[in-house]
Structure formats: C-alpha cells, structure tokens
N, C-alpha and C positions, 0 to 999 in steps of 0.2 A: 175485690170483695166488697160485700155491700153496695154494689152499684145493680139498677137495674139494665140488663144489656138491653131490653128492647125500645127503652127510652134512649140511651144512648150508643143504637147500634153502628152506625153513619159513622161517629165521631171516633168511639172503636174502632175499627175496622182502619182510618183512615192514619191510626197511631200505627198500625202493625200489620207486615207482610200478608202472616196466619194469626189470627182469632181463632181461643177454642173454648167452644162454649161447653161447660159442663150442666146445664140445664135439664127441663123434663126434654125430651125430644118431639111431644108432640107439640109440646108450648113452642117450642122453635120452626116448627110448620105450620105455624099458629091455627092447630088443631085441625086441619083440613079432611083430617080424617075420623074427627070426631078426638075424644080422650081415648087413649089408647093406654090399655089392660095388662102395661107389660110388667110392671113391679114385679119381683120376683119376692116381696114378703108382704105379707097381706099382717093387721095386727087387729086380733081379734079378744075383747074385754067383758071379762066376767066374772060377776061380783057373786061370793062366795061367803056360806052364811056360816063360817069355822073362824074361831081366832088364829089360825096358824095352818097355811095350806102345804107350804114347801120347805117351812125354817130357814130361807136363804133369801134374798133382793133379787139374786138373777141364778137361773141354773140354765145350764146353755146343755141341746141335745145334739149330738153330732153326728149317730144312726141313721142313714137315710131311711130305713124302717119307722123311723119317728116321723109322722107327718108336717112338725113344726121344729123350729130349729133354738126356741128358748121360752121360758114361763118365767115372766117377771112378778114376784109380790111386791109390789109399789110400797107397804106398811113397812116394812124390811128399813126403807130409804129414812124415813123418822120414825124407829120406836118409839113406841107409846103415845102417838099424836094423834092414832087413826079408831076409830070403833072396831069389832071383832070382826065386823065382816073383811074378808078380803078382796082386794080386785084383783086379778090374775089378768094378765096379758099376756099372747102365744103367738109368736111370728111363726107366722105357716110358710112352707117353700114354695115355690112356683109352679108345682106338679098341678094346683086346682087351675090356672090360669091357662097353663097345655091344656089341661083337659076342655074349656070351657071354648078355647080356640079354634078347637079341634071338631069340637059340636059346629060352632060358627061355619067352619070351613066346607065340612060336609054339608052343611044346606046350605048357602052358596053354591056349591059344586051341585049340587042336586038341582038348584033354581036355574043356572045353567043347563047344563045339560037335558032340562025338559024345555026348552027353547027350539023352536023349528026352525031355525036359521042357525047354525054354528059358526059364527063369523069369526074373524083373527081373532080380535080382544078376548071372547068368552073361550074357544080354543086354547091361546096359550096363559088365562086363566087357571082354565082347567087341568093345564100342563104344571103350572107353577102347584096350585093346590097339591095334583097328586105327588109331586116330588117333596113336597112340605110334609105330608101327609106317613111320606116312605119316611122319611127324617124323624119324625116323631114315633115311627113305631121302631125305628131302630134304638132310638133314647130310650125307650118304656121297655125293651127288650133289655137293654142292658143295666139301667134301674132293675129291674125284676132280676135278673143276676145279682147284682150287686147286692140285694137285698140279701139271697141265701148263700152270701159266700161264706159267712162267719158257718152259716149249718154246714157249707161242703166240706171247712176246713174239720171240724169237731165230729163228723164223720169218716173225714178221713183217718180224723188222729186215732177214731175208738176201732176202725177196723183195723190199721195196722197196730195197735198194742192187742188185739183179739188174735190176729194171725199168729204175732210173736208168741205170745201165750200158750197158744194152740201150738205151736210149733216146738216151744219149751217142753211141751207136755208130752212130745212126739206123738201127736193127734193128727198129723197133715201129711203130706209129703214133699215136704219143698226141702230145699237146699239144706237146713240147719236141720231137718229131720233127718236125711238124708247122711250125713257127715256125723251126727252123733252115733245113728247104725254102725258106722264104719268102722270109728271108734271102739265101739262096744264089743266087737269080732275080732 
C-alpha cells in the first residue's frame, strides 16, 4: 500500500513468485490502447437551487430500472455549514458505457468491412466484433427482462386472485366451479 508499482515494479516482482496488481488496467499497458472507458460508475454533479433535495447524505437505488445506483447530498455530511443550494451526485451504471462501445464497435466493423482486401486481422476482427456484439444483445435482452419482472410477478398475482374470484363467484368453469356444482346436487 502506498507504494507506486511502476516505479518499483523490477524490485516487486523480484520479492515474489506472483504480483497482483489491483491497478487501472490500462495504466498497467501503459495506455497502449489509449484510456480505456471501462469504469462501470460514471459520477455525475449537480448543483441544485432547493435547501433540501433528498433529506438523507446518501440513498442508494438498487432497481436496475434506475439508471444510477445512488444520489449523494454532500450538505447532509456537515449540517448547517453549506448554503441552500444543494449538490447532488449520481453514480450512473455501466449500461451508457455498453452502449457508447457498441457505437465504437459498429464503425469499426463498418470501416472494415468497406475495405477491399479482407485480410486475417480485419476478418477475425470482424469475427471477434460480431461475437462481442451477440454478447451485448443477449445482456440488454436479459436487462430488459429483468427490468419487467416485478410487472410479470404483479400480473401474475392480480390474474390469479381475478380467476379465484371469478371462480368463488362460479363465473368460470374450472375445477373449484366445477366441485362446488357437485356439491350443490
């Protein structure tokens, strides 16, 4: 802790078998590929002209339907030290990041693929992309489920207490309409 590894990677390395670096990863490629966009919480701040936006320090959202996963009022942290405006900070999920990568990849894929030569590299490019590509739409397929399961579950519950109802009512003809007939004979 508190040591920089890339100043003392050499001498690291030469105390122990395996080294593990917990680092950025592209700072460990030492950026070869540019800064690389992969954070999965973006924190985005905005200053709000109300004395009291949330009445809490931190409220944390756990809905994948909620695009961000907390809204921090920083005034919360020292009452009465701050003016009325508030700042709000909102860690957003990594859903804008897919999407942003995904733009990237498709042109890419497109800058490719209008090339007159399709040689290995851009070929199994093109290979890697569309399989990244099937990957992300099966994620975003099953986010989008996920998202209406609470609605499937509260459809389900309000059809089956409607059917029982209807069935108490002998309005149907299913089993429990059926067997109350029987009864009644």
């Amino acid at each position: 802790m508190g040591t920089d590894y890339f100043a003392h990677r050499d001498e690291l390395h030469a105390q122990a078998r395996c080294t593990l670096y917990t680092g950025c990863i592209d700072e460990f490629y030492n950026y070869c590929h540019g800064h690389l966009d992969y954070r999965s919480l973006r924190f985005e701040h905005k200053r709000l002209n109300t004395p009291d936006f949330q009445g809490n320090a931190v409220v944390n959202y756990t809905e994948r339907q909620v695009p961000y996963t907390r809204v921090i009022e920083h005034k919360h942290f020292a009452p009465g030290s701050q003016q009325p405006t508030t700042v709000v900070t909102s860690c957003t999920r990594a859903s804008r990041f897919c999407s942003s990568a995904s733009v990237k990849l498709l042109k890419a894929y497109a800058d490719m693929d209008a090339q007159p030569v399709q040689g290995e590299n851009i070929q199994n490019s093109k290979r890697e992309i569309e399989a990244t590509l099937d990957t992300l739409n099966t994620a975003f397929e099953k986010l989008l489920d996920s998202i209406f399961k609470t609605t499937a579950l509260d459809v389900s519950s309000d059809i089956s207490v409607l059917n029982t109802l209807l069935a108490q009512e002998g309005l149907t003809d299913d089993e429990l309409t059926r067997l109350r007939k029987e009864r009644e004979l």
